[in-house]
C-alpha angles and dihedrals in degrees: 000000000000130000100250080049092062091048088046098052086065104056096211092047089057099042093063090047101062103049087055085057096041093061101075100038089263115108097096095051090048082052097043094045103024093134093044099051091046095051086045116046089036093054093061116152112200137029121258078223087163128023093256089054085046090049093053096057101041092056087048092056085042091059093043093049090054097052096048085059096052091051083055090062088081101075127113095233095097086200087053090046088050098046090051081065101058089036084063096043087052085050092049088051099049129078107257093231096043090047088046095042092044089060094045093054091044091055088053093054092045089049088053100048096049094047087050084059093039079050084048093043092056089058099035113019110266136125112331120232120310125229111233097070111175123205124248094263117142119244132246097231127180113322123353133202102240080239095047084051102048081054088061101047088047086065094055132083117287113262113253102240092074094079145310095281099076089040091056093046094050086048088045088052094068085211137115106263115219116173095161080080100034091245140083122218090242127215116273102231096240097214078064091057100050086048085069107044096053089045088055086049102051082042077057093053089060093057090041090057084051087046088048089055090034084069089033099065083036083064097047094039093056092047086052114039088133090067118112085235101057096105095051096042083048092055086035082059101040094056088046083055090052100047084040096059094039090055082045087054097044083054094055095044081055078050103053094049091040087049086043082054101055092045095053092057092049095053078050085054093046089046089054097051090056086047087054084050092074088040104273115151114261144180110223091170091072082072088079096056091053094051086057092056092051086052087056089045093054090049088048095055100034082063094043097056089038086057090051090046089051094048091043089070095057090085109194105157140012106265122026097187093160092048102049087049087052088051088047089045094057093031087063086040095064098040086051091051097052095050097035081059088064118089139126113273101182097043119215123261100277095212101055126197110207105234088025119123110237140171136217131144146195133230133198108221085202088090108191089333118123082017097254089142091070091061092027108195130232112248115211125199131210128170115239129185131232102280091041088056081047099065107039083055102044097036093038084229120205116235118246118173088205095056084037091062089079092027096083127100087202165359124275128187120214086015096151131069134164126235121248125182122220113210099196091068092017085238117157105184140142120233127219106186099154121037127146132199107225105172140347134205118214135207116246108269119237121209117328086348109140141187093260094058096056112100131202143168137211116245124208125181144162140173136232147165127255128178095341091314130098118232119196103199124187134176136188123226123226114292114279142183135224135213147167099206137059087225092061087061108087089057094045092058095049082058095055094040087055099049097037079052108051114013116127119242097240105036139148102252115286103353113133142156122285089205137027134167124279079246090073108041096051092060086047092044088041093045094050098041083045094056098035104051091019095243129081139226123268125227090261084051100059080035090059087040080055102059096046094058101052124089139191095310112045121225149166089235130096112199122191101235073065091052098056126329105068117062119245119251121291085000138098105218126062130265081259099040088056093047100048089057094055091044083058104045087046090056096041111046110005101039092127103043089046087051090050094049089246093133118064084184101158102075135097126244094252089060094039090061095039092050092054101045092052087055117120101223091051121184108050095025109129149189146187119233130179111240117251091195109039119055116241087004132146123187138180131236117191133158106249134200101300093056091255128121118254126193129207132226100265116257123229136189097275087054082057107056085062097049127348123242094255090060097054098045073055098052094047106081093192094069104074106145123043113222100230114242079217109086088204095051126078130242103277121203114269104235084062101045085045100019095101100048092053108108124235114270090226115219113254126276096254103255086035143111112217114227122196134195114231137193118217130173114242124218123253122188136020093287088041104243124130111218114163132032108305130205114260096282086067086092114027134171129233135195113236128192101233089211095044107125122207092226096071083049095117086177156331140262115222138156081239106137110257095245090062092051113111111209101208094108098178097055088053091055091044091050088050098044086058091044107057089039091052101044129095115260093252091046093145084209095062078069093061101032085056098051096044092045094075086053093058088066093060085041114038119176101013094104128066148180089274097062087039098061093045091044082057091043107108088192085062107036 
């Protein structure tokens, strides 16, 4: 039941409210598109927090509305068809915000007036709550002044970009942000829930003892149609049926809010598991709680269509219209209630590898009730595309096995299990443990359409028999993708992210935004690198993701061409592309040190210098960066010697499984203090901030020489420094012999031209041999000397005093 169903079942209610709407020319298009105002306008995403902010979204909900009125043209009504004119010249007419801000206000009015009623229905018997409680949060209504607005947006909750905090609390809410209106629909506390339904149900009990006397005085009045008395205990009948029925009628319409409610709360649920399904924290175990409300719903509205069974025999006149719809009414009730309690509850792997074994299950949220778990049905699975999910949502089409046989995209092993019900938890689920994609059978592609962009779902059904009549249910998983290749994964997974992100509770399957606020995607990036590397990203990080994603025309929208179809300047892979390499280094291979807040990684190479140069402790001072021009890369930037600020070839994954990143900052003597990624912290040594992530130089094998690896920094330039980024030889690594002594060193190699070699090998040992027992530990230059020491034994004699003096020389290294 809609909104705008709830205010015009009170007549005052809905009186009011159309002349508010009226006023402005807008009370047929709140009436012809009453569910769709209400989805859309509730399941905001962002916050007007400034009148540009409020302007953009009210001109995306002007478009949309638009084009769903267009779409309405096509019906067959030739008056609806004309009034959707007028309705688009009115929209034409009307200033997109005012229009925008008018309905809003108008859904908050309409919020307050039905939860005054549902206040009123807990005293005095009335509707119970309803579920679209708004908070108190006050409107942007008509024109505000920029100051009056910012007050507003002060009142609401805090956007999410800001930190994790706010990210967790909308998560731990369980309920549908929605900034864009200053409110959240907020989570319905269950146990409330099931407060009212059992008092609905004990209200119920009183109709069903009238209903018992009802067919009591039947009886007497039909054994004693003789007595003097018959006409006025007809009519006195008569009168006890009608208030009967109108008691019976007042009870469904309890049921059908208190259904709405319920299923309000499990589309919540359902929103919360895709959102898991980007990392989000999420409480499977409430699902518990609202299959105990279902279980309370079924035995509401069994009683209740026992009850109109029961009145329907006391036959007191020929043709009962109003009765037989109620008994339809509560018949397709029932039968809504038990398929709308089927849904999958372990949701299938969302990126999908064809021959590769997965898991998911479904779960019936009737528990024991209707006895279906005495006879448990078997549940099959298929795989359908895009357009066949399509068609079962949108056409509500009925399941036929028959019909399903050519409906499949694919084949699927071990695609059948049968339901069992455990009494202990009152679960009654089907397990699939051990499916496996075969084959599957894709739609043509059109234009720059690949692989990694179709969508399908699994699709399980069943049937069963309730009541004498047979039900077919069916539900979709969550979108997935499928692929044959390892390499397909990381846009796939942009596909998935995008869709578990933004996708709008009610939709038709898979249809989804090509474009959202930064706003948006930063909780969604922020969300999906948190859970995947176990810290989360800081305000300069999403300000550095920003500004990679931006191009030539700035703007607070994000498309998803942006996101990851079209390459980022002056590179050849995509903005997620980029950012999913660095997610899975990071996890790989940095998991620690990201934990620890060793890796500053999001900033660009301007800031980095700049940083470092700024650093009060100056030369040695160092950084990590993740690479922009190299996928899955981290450098390091640190101030060297000269006061000037070097920066490494960046290091990938590959570079990792020979030696981690801790061993090589150890191995590299000129980094000695980490600039801290926090801007309040100060700059920490390197051996504690990386200390506990060195391995353990394990002792020889005995009859062995040990043998290290060893990471140097290579000169670069005529003076020797490295500024810049350099290629990949920048940072090479050497193999040094752990036992090799400087004293059997006979000579050097080095690039030194040959006339300015001086041939007197035993004085140039003799010169090294003081100087590395004369220099400080973290002399940068021990590094170099050592390296270079093995080469002289292939070399002897190559290298002299000369080179040596200018090697030692800080002016030229």
């Amino acid at each position: 039941m809609s909104l705008w169903k709830r205010i015009s079942s009170h007549g005052d209610c809905e009186q009011r409210m159309a002349a508010y709407y009226e006023e402005k020319g807008l009370l047929d298009l709140r009436l012809c598109l009453a569910p769709w105002i209400e989805d859309r306008i509730m399941s905001e995403q962002i916050s007007p927090n400034t009148p540009d902010q409020l302007e953009r979204v009210a001109l995306k909900f002007n478009e949309d509305l638009q084009q769903k009125l267009l779409s309405t043209r096509t019906a067959s009504d030739q008056a609806l068809k004309f009034r959707v004119v007028e309705l688009c010249a009115l929209i034409q007419r009307t200033s997109a915000v005012e229009l925008y801000t008018y309905l809003r206000t108008g859904l908050q009015k309409e919020l307050q007036l039905v939860t005054e009623k549902s206040v009123a229905a807990t005293a005095g018997q009335s509707m119970p709550h309803n579920p679209y409680n708004m908070n108190n949060t006050p409107m942007v209504t008509g024109y505000m002044d920029p100051s009056d607005l910012l007050a507003v947006s002060n009142s609401c909750n805090p956007t999410v970009v800001q930190n994790i905090g706010p990210i967790q609390n909308v998560q731990n809410t369980g309920g549908i942000a929605s900034p864009a209106l200053g409110m959240v629909t907020p989570k319905v506390e269950l146990y409330e829930v099931q407060h009212q339904i059992m008092q609905s149900l004990n209200e119920f009990g009183g109709c069903a003892n009238a209903m018992k006397l009802l067919v009591q005085n039947y009886g007497y009045m039909l054994n004693s149609t003789s007595s003097p008395n018959a006409e006025a205990a007809f009519r006195s009948l008569i009168d006890e049926k009608a208030a009967i029925v109108i008691t019976m009628r007042r009870s469904f319409m309890y049921y059908e809010s208190l259904h709405e409610l319920v299923i309000h709360e499990l589309k919540n649920w359902r929103h919360q598991q895709a959102q898991a399904g980007n990392g989000a924290p999420f409480n499977e175990g409430s699902l518990d709680d609202i299959q105990r409300c279902f279980e309370m719903l079924e035995t509401f509205i069994a009683h209740m269509l026992a009850a109109v069974k029961e009145t329907m025999r006391v036959r007191l006149v020929t043709e009962e219209p109003e009765l037989t719809h109620l008994l339809e009414q509560v018949q397709n009730a029932q039968k809504n209630l038990v398929c709308s309690a089927f849904i999958v509850d372990k949701q299938p792997p969302q990126v999908m590898k064809t021959n590769t074994r997965f898991a998911a299950s479904v779960r019936w949220l009737i528990g024991s009730q209707l006895g279906i778990h005495n006879n448990p049905p078997t549940v099959e699975c298929i795989i359908m595309s895009e357009i066949q999910s399509q068609r079962f949502v949108t056409r509500n089409t009925q399941v036929d096995n028959s019909s399903l046989s050519g409906q499949s995209s694919g084949e699927i092993l071990n695609a059948s299990s049968t339901m069992e019900y455990q009494q202990n938890n009152h679960v009654f689920s089907a397990s699939f443990r051990n499916m496996q994609l075969k084959k599957i059978k894709r739609a043509e592609k059109k234009g720059t359409e690949s692989v990694m962009d179709e969508k399908f779902a699994l699709f399980f059904y069943t049937t069963t028999t309730v009541n004498d009549f047979q039900i077919r249910v069916w539900t979709l998983s969550l979108p997935v993708v499928v692929i044959v290749h390892g390499n397909q994964e990381p846009q796939s997974w942009a596909t998935i992210t995008w869709d578990n992100a933004f996708a709008e509770i009610v939709r038709d399957p898979f249809m989804i935004t090509d474009r959202v606020t930064w706003a948006q995607l930063s909780v969604a990036l922020n969300i999906k690198f948190g859970s995947c590397t176990g810290r989360s990203l800081t305000i300069d990080n999403l300000d550095f993701l920003y500004e990679k994603l931006q191009r030539e025309e700035r703007t607070e929208y994000i498309t998803w061409n942006q996101f990851c179809k079209e390459p980022l300047p002056d590179r050849s892979f995509t903005f997620w592309e980029w950012f999913f390499a660095i997610m899975k280094l990071t996890k790989d291979h940095m998991l620690g040190m990201w934990k620890a807040g060793c890796i500053m990684g999001f900033i660009n190479k301007a800031k980095a210098h700049a940083d470092l140069l700024r650093s009060v402790y100056g030369i040695g001072t160092f950084l990590l960066r993740f690479s922009d021009s190299e996928l899955g890369g981290v450098t390091i930037a640190y101030v060297n010697p000269l006061g000037e600020v070097t920066m490494l070839a960046p290091w990938t994954a590959r570079d990792f499984q020979v030696l981690n990143l801790a061993d090589r900052i150890r191995d590299l003597d000129v980094l000695c203090w980490l600039h801290p990624s926090d801007r309040n912290a100060s700059p920490m040594k390197r051996d504690v901030a990386f200390g506990e992530f060195y391995s353990k130089r394990q002792d020889p094998i005995t009859g062995y020489v040990k043998s290290t690896l060893h990471v140097h920094v290579c000169s670069n330039g005529d003076n020797g420094s490295t500024v810049g980024t350099p290629h990949h030889h920048g940072a090479q690594e050497n193999m040094q012999l752990g036992n090799f002594s400087p004293q059997s060193a006979i000579g050097f190699y080095s690039p030194a031209p040959p006339e300015e070699s001086d041939s007197d090998a035993s004085e140039t040992a003799e010169a090294l041999q003081t100087y590395i027992t004369t220099a400080p530990p973290n002399d940068p230059l021990l590094g170099v000397i050592s390296s270079t020491l093995m080469k002289s034994v292939h070399s002897p004699g190559d290298f002299g005093m000369a080179d040596f003096d200018s090697m030692t020389n800080f002016e030229n290294f």
